[in-house]
C-alpha positions in Angstrom: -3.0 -8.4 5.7 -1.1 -10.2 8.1 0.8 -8.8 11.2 3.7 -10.6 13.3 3.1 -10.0 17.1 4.9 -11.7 19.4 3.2 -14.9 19.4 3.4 -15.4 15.4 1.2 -14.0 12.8 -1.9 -12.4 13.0 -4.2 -12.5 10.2 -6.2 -9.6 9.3 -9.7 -10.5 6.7 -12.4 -9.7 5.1 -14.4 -9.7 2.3 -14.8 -7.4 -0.7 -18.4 -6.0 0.7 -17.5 -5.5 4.2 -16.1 -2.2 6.4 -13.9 -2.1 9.0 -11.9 0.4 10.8 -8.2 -0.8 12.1 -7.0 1.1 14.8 -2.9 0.7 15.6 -1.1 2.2 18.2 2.7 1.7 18.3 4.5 3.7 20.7 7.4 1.3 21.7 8.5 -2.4 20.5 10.8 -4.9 20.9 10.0 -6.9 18.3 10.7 -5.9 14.5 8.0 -7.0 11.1 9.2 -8.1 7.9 6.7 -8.8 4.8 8.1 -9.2 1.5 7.0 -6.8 -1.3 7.8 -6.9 -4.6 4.4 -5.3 -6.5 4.7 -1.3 -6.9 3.1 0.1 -4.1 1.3 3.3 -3.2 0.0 4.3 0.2 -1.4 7.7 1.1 -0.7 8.4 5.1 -3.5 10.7 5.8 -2.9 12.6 8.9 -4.5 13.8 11.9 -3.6 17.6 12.9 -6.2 18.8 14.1 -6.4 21.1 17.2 -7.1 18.1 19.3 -4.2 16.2 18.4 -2.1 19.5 20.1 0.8 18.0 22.5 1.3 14.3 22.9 -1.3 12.8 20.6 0.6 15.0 17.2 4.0 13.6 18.3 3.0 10.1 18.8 1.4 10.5 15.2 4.9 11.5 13.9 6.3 8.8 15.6 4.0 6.1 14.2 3.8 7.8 11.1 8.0 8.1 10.8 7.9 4.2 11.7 5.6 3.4 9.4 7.5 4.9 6.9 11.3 3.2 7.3 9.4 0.1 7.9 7.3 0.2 4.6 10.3 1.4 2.5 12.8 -0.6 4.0 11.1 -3.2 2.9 10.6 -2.3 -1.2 12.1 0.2 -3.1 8.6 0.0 -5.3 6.7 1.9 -2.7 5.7 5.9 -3.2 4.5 7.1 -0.2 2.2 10.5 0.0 1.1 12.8 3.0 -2.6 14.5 3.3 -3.1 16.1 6.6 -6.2 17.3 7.7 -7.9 19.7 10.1 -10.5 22.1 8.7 -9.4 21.2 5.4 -7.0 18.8 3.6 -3.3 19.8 2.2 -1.0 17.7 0.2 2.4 17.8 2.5 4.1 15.3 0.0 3.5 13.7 -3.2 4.4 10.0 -4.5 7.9 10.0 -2.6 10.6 7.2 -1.6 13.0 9.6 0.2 13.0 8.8 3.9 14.6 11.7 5.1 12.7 14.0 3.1 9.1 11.7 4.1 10.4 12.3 8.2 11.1 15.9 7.6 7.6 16.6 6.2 5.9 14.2 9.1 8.3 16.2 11.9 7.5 19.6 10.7 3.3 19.0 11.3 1.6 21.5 13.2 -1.9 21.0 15.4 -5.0 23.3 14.6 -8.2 23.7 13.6 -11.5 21.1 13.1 -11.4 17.4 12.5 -12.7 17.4 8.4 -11.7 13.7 7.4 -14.2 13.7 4.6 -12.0 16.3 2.3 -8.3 14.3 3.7 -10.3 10.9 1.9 -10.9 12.7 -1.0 -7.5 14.4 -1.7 -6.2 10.7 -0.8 -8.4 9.4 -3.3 -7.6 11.7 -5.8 -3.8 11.4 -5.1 -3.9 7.8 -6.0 -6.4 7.6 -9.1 -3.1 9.1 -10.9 -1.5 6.1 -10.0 -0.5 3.0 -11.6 1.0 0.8 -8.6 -0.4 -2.9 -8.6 -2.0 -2.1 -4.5 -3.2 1.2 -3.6 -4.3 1.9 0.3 -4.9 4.9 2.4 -3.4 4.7 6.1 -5.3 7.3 8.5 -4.3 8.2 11.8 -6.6 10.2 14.0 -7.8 10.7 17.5 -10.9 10.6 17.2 -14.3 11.5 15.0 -14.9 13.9 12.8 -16.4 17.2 13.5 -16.1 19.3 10.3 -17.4 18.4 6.4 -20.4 17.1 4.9 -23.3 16.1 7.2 -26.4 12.8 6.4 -29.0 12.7 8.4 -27.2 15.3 11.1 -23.9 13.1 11.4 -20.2 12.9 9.9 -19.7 9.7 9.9 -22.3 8.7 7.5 -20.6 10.8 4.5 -17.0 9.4 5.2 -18.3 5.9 5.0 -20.1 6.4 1.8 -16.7 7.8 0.2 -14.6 5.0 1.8 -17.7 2.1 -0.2 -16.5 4.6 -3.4 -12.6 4.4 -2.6 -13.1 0.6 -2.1 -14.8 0.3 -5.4 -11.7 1.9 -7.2 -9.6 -1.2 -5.5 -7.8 1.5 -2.7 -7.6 -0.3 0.2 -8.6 2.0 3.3 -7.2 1.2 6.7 
């Protein structure tokens, strides 16, 4: 992965074995990306709403999540992009779409509540894209913060949600 900041590009790597979270925060630029994509595409934006994102954190989420989407699209009319949101559970708010209006309507109508359960969000993103036949399959989450609903190991959250991210990695879903 590589990102354009305002010095030139940034390259992002790593190899196959290791984990990484990336955390992004966009709220205002001057500067515009291009990348050129030509292989189909499909990303699952898995979504923050719990009742801790309430007020400003839930509408800079939109915001970076509406961005995300006119930039990825703008940029291939192979990409499907599909919304899991997550609090105490996980719901499927779109499906496999390409329709920015429709993607920026479903992203502006999110509502805050409820527990932070990112565990059953990775799995209904994992499920989403096992259907799918695109060439490069990724997951984009965007949270506030840790976990504090779903499976427990060894009296923490965390250590589930990494095992099932080592699983989505193995499909070839790329998890950022």
């Amino acid at each position: 992965v590589t990102l354009t900041g305002p010095d030139g590009p940034i390259p992002i790597t790593k190899s196959n074995n290791a984990s990484f979270l990336v955390g992004l925060s966009a709220l205002s630029s001057a500067s515009t990306s291009t990348t050129t994509q030509s292989q189909p595409l499909d990303v699952v934006l898995v979504l923050d709403v719990s009742g801790s994102m309430d007020g400003t954190p839930l509408s800079e989420t939109k915001q970076a999540a509406v961005k995300f989407v006119e930039t990825v699209l703008g940029q291939s009319a192979n990409t499907r992009i599909s919304i899991v949101t997550y609090s105490d559970t996980a719901s499927v708010v779109m499906q496999a779409e390409n329709n920015i209006p429709e993607l920026r309507k479903a992203v502006n109508s999110l509502e805050s509540g409820g527990g932070t359960n990112l565990y059953t969000a990775l799995e209904q993103a994992q499920s989403i894209l096992d259907g799918r036949r695109a060439d490069t399959k990724m997951i984009v989450v965007m949270s506030d913060g840790l976990p504090n609903n779903g499976p427990t190991e060894n009296g923490t959250y965390t250590e589930p949600i990494i095992g099932l991210a080592d699983q989505i990695k193995q499909d070839n879903i790329l998890v950022y």
